[in-house]
C-alpha positions in Angstrom: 2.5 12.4 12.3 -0.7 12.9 10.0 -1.9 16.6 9.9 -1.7 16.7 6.3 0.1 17.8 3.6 2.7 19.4 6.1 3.0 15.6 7.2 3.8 14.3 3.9 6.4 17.0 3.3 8.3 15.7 6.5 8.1 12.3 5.8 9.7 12.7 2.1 12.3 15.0 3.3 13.6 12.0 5.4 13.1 9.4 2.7 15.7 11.2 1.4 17.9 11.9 3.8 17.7 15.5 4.2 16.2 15.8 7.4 16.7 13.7 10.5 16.8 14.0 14.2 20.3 15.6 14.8 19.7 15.5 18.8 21.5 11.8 19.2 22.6 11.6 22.9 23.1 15.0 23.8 22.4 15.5 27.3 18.2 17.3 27.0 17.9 16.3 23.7 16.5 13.0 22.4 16.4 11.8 18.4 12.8 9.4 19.6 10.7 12.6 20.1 11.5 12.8 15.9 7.2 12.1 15.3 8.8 11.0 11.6 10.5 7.9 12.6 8.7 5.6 10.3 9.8 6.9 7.9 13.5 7.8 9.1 14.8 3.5 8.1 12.8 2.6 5.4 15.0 0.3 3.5 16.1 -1.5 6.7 12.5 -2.1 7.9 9.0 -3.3 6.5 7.2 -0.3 6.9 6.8 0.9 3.3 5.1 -2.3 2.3 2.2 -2.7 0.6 1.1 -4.0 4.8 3.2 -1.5 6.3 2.4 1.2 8.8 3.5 4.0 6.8 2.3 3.2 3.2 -1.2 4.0 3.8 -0.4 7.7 5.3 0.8 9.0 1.7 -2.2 7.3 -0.6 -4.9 7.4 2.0 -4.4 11.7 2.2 -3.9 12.2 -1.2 -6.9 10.3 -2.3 -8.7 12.3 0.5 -7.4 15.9 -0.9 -8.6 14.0 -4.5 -11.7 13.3 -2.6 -12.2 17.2 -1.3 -11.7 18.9 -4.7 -14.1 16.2 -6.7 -16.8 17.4 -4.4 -15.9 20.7 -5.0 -15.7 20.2 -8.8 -19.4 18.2 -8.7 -20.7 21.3 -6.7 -19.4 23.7 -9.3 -20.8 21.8 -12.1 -24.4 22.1 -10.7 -23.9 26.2 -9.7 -24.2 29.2 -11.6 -20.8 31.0 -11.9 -18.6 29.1 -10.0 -16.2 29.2 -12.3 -13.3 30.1 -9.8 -14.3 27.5 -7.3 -13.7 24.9 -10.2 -10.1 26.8 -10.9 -9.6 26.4 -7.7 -10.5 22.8 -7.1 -8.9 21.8 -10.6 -5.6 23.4 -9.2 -5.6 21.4 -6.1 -6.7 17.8 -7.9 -3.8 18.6 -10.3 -1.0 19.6 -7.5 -2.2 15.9 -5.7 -2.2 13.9 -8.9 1.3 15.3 -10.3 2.4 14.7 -6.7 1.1 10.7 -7.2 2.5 10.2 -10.3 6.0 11.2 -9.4 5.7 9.4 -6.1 3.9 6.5 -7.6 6.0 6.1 -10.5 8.5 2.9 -10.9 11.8 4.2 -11.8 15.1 1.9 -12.0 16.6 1.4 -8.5 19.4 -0.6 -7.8 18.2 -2.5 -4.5 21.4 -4.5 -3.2 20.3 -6.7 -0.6 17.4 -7.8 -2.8 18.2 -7.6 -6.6 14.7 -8.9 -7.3 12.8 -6.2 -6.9 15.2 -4.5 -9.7 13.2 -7.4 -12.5 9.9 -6.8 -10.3 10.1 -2.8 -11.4 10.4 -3.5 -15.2 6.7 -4.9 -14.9 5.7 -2.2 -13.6 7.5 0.3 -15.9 5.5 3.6 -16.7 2.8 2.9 -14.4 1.2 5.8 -11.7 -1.7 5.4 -9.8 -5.6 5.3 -10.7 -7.4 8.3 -11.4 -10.4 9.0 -9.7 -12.8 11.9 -11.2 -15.8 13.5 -10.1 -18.3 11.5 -11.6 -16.6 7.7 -10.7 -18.6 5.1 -9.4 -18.1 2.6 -6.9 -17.9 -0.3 -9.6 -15.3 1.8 -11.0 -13.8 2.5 -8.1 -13.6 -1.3 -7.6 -11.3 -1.7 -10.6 -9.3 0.9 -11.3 -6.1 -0.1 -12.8 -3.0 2.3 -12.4 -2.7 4.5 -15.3 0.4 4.8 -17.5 2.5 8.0 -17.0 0.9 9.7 -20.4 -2.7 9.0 -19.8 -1.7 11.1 -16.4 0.0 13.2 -17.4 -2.8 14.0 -20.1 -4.8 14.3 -17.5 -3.1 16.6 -15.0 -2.7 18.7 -18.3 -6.3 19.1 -18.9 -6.9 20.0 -15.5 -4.3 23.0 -15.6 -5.6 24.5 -18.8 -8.6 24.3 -17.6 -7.9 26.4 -14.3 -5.9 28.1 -16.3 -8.4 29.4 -18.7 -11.2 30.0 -15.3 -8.7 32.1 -13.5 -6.8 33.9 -16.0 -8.5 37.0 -14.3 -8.8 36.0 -10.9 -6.3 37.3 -7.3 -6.2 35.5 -4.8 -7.2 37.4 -1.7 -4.3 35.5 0.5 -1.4 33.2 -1.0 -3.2 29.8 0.6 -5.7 30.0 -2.4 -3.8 29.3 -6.4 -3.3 32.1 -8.7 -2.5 31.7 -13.0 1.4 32.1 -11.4 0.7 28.9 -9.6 -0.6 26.9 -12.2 1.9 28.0 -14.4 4.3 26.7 -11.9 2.5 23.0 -11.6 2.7 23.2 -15.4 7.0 23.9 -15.2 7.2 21.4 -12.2 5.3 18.7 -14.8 7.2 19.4 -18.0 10.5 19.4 -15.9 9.5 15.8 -14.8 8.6 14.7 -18.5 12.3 16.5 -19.5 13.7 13.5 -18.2 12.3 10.9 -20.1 13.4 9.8 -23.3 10.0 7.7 -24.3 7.8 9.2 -27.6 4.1 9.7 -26.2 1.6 11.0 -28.3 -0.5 12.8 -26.0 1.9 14.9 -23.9 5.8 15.7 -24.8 9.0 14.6 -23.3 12.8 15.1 -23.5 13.5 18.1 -25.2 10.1 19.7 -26.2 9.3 19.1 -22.2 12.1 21.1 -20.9 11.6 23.8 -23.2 7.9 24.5 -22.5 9.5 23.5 -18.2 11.4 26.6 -18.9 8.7 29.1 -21.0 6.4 27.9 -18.1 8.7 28.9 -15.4 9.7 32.0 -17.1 5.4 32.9 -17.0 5.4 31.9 -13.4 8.0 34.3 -12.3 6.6 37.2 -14.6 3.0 36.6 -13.7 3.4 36.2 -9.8 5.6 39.3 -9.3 7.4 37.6 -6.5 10.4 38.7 -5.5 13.8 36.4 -4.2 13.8 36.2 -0.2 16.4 38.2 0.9 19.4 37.4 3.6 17.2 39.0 6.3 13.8 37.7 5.6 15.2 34.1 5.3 17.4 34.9 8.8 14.4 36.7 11.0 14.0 34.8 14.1 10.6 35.8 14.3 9.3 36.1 10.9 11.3 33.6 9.0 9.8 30.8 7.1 6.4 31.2 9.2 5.1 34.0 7.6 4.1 34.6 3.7 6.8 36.9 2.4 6.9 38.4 -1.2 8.5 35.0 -2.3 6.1 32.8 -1.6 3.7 32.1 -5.2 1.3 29.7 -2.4 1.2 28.7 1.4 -0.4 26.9 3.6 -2.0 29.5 6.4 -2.9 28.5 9.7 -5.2 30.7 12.1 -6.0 30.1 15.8 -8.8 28.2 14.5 -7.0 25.3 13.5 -4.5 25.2 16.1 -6.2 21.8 17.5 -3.6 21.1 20.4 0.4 20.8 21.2 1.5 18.9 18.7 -0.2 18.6 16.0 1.6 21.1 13.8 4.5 21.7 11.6 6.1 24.1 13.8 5.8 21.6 17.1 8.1 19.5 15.4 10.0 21.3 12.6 11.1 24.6 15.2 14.0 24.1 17.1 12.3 27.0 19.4 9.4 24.9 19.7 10.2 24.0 23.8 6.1 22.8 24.0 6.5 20.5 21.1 9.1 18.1 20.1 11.3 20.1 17.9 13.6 21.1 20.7 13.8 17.3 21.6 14.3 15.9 18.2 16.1 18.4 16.8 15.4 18.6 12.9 18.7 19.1 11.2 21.3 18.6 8.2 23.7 15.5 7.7 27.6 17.1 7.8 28.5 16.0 4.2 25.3 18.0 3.2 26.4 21.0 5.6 30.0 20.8 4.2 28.9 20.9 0.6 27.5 24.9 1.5 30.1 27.5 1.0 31.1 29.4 4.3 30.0 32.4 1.5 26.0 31.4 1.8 23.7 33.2 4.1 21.7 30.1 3.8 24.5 28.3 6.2 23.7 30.1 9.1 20.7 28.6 9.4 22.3 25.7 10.8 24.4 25.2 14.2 28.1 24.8 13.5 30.0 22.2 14.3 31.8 24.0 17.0 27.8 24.6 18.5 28.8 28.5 19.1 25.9 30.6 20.4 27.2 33.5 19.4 27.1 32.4 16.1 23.2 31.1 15.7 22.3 33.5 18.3 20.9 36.5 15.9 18.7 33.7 14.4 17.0 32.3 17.3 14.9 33.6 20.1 16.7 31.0 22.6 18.7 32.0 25.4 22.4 30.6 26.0 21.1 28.7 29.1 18.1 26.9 26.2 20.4 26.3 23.9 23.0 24.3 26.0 21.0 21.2 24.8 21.2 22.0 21.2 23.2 19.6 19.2 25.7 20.6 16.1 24.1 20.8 12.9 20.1 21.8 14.0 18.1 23.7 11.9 16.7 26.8 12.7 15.0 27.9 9.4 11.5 27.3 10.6 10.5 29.5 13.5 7.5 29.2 15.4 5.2 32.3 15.4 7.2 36.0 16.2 9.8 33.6 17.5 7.1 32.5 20.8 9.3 29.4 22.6 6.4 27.9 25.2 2.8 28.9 24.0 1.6 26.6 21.8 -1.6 28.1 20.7 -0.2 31.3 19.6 3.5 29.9 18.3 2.1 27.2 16.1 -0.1 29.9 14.0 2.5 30.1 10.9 2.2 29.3 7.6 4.1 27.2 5.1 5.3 27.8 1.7 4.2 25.2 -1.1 5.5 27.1 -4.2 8.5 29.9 -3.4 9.3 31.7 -6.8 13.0 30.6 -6.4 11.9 27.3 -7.1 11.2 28.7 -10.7 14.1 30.0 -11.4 16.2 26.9 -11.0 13.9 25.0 -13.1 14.4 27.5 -15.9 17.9 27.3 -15.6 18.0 23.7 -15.7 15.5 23.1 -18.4 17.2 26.1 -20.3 20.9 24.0 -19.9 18.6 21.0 -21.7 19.2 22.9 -24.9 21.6 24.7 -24.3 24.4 24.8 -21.7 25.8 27.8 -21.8 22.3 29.9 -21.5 21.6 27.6 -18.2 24.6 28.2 -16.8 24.1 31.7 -16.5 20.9 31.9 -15.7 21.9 29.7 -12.7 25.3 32.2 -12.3 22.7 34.9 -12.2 20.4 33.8 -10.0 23.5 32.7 -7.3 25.4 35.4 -7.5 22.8 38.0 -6.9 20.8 36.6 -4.8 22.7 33.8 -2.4 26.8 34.5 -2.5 28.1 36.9 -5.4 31.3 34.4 -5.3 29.6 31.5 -6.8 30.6 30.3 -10.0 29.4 27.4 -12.3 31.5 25.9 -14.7 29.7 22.6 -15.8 31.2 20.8 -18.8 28.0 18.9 -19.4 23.9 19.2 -18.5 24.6 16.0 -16.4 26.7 17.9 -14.1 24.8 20.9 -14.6 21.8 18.7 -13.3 23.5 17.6 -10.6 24.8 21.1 -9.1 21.0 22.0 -9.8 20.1 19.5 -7.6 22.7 20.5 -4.8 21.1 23.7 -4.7 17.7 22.8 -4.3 18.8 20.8 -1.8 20.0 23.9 0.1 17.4 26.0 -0.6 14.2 24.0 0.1 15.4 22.2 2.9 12.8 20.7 5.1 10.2 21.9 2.5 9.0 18.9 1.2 9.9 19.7 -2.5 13.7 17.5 -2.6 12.4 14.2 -3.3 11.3 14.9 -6.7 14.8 16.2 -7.7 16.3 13.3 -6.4 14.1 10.3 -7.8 14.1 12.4 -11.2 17.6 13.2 -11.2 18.6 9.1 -10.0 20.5 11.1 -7.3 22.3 9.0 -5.0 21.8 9.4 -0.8 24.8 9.5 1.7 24.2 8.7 5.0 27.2 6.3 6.1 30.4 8.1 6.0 33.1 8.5 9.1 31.9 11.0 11.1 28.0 10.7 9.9 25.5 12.4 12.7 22.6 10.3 11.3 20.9 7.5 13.5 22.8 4.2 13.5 19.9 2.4 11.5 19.7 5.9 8.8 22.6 5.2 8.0 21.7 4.0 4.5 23.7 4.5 1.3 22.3 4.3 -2.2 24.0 4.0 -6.1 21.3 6.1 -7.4 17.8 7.0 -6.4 16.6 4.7 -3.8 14.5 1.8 -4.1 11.9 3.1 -1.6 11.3 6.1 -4.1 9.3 4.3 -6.0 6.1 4.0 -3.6 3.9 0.9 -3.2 0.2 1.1 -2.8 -1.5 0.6 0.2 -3.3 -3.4 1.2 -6.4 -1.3 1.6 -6.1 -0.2 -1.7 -5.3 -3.3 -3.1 -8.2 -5.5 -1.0 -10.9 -2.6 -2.6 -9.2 -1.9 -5.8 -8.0 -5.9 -6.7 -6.3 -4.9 -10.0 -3.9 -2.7 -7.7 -2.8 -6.4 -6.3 -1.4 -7.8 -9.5 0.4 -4.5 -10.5 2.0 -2.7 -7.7 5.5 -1.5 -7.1 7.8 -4.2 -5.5 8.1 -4.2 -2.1 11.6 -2.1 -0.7 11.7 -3.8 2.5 15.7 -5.1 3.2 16.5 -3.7 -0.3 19.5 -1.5 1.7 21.7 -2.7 4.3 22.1 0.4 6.8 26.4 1.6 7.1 28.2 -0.1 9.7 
């Protein structure tokens, strides 16, 4: 399923259990057209291995992006003011690298059917991936050890002030290009990351000081990018919703007719229920029930899912599908992402839609977590504020400690950036667990995998290219999560 970041975005989402082919054996439907099963049983399976299938797709496009904005960067460096291209490209290098080193880096995960790897991840402890700048050379390139989590971090850092400091007076013309209210928001999504670590570094800041610069940082980001919260009707527009850039969106990815190369190969040809030409209507991209269950009947964002009792006349202000379509349509499918104005068969004009990378409500849940750091109280009503205004005026927080706090955090994002791509992060961070095996699941027989904390997959292993190029990599990669969780039976 590689078309890019959009890819990756699927692929994490059902790493973690968020997103999976809800189709199963309904009569029209069918859970194989789901063009993300790799990555649908990783712990049960060998793909994620250092000679898997599916552990080059994440490294191999990063380093590719990495690849795009160093060309960029070297170009600037030789040109007369092209000081916003080299914002621009600093931006992106810094969104990939901050996305490696959370990937990349080798948390504790309990792996039960192979305790092992549970030692093999202590040697491994603090490690990322390598950096590769502008001006490396092939014998560098040739060994290039992963870098610890502060010399990265460090890094990523210097990069953002950097944009920071070249566009500080630069617009964007459209939202697919970064503005200072999107690196301020890489900066929030990094320190929130750092919050959790308890480690003294001397070059970048953790625990406390990183969740209260998370939270100034968000606080800038919301102020600077004058976005406003999606409303119940943007979020619900069959037509319009989550395919077009709305006033929430801080940064998108925008497609044209230009890039619209066939069928498939797009985010809404597999991510759209609607999508009849593609192999979302097959597939059938929805939410487990315990994750469905856990969304008060009081939250708009619940409708964008099929109830169990699969009543049309429920979903059918959300979708552009007929009764007589949506016969086939299993309990649980998502309809949040719409193909273009809502089209059902014409694939060259319905997959032109855009995708959010940065929505502003993303910022406001960091501040409030990274606010409840320091103090409880404050981030519980930021969080109160943002709810009850905003998603159902009957929520109510009462957390009686920031663990909990953290973990109703989490619960939200979880709700509100479904299928975005964003929810593994939370969870590896937050050593969140994954339910998948329960009476009554609707995952897959072989999803069905259950976790004491964040998975041992999380932790990504480097690709054999990588490591046959790069020999250092060989001696210092993450241990291999194949058979480290038995699927629910």
């Amino acid at each position: 399923i590689d078309f890019g970041y959009p890819g990756i975005f699927g692929a994490t989402d059902r790493m973690v259990g968020e997103v999976f082919p809800v189709s199963g054996n309904l009569p029209g439907g069918n859970q194989y057209y789901d063009r993300w099963q790799a990555w649908l049983y990783p712990g049960n399976s060998t793909g994620l291995a250092a000679n898997g299938k599916m552990s080059p797709f994440f490294y191999t496009n990063y380093y590719k992006f990495i690849f795009t904005a160093n060309e960029a960067i070297d170009i600037a460096n030789q040109s007369e003011g092209a000081e916003e291209m080299m914002g621009i490209a600093k931006t992106f290098r810094a969104l990939c690298y901050l996305d490696l080193a959370r990937l990349y880096d080798a948390l504790p995960a309990k792996a039960p059917e192979r305790p092992a790897s549970e030692t093999e991840l202590e040697a491994v402890k603090g490690l990322t991936v390598p950096i590769v700048r502008e001006d490396t050379s092939m014998e560098e390139l040739e060994n290039n050890p992963r870098v610890s989590r502060e010399e990265m971090f460090k890094f990523i850092f210097e990069d953002l002030n950097t944009a920071e400091t070249l566009l500080a007076n630069y617009t964007p013309a459209t939202k697919n290009l970064p503005s200072l209210a999107v690196i301020y928001g890489l900066k929030a999504r990094a320190y929130l990351w750092l919050g959790g670590f308890t480690e003294s570094y001397a070059e970048v800041p953790t625990g406390d000081a990183a969740y209260r610069l998370a939270a100034e940082y968000a606080r800038k980001a919301i102020d600077a990018s004058g976005c406003t919260i999606m409303t119940e009707s943007q979020w619900l527009d069959p037509k319009t919703g989550f395919n077009t850039v709305n006033s929430s969106w801080m940064w998108a990815m925008i497609q044209t007719t230009d890039t619209v190369l066939n069928n498939l190969l797009s985010w809404s040809a597999h991510m759209a229920t609607e999508a009849i030409w593609g192999y979302g209507y097959g597939a059938q991209p929805g939410i487990s029930v315990f994750s469905y269950n856990r969304i008060s009947s009081g939250d708009f964002r619940k409708k964008s899912f099929v109830g169990a009792d699969r009543s049309f006349d429920a979903i059918a202000p959300y979708t552009t599908l007929t009764e007589e379509e949506f016969a086939t349509i299993a309990p649980y499918a998502s309809f949040k992402f719409h193909a273009a104005n809502g089209e059902k068969r014409n694939y060259s004009t319905g997959n032109v839609t855009s995708i959010p990378m940065m929505r502003v409500e993303e910022m406001y849940l960091i501040e409030a977590e990274a606010t409840a750091a320091s103090n409880l109280s404050n981030g519980i009503a930021l969080l109160n504020s943002f709810m009850q205004t905003y998603r159902y005026a009957s929520y109510n927080c009462q957390s009686a400690d920031f663990k909990a706090f953290q973990n109703e955090i989490g619960l939200q994002a979880r709700i509100e950036f479904w299928g975005e791509g964003i929810v593994m992060f939370d969870m590896k961070r937050l050593d969140m667990s994954t339910r998948r095996g329960y009476v009554g699941t609707n995952s897959p027989a072989s999803y069905r995998l259950n976790t004491e904390g964040r998975a041992p997959y999380w932790n990504f292993v480097i690709s054999r290219g990588e490591t046959q190029n790069n020999p250092v990599i060989a001696t210092q990669n993450n241990p291999d999560p194949s058979q480290t969780v038995k699927p629910w039976n």
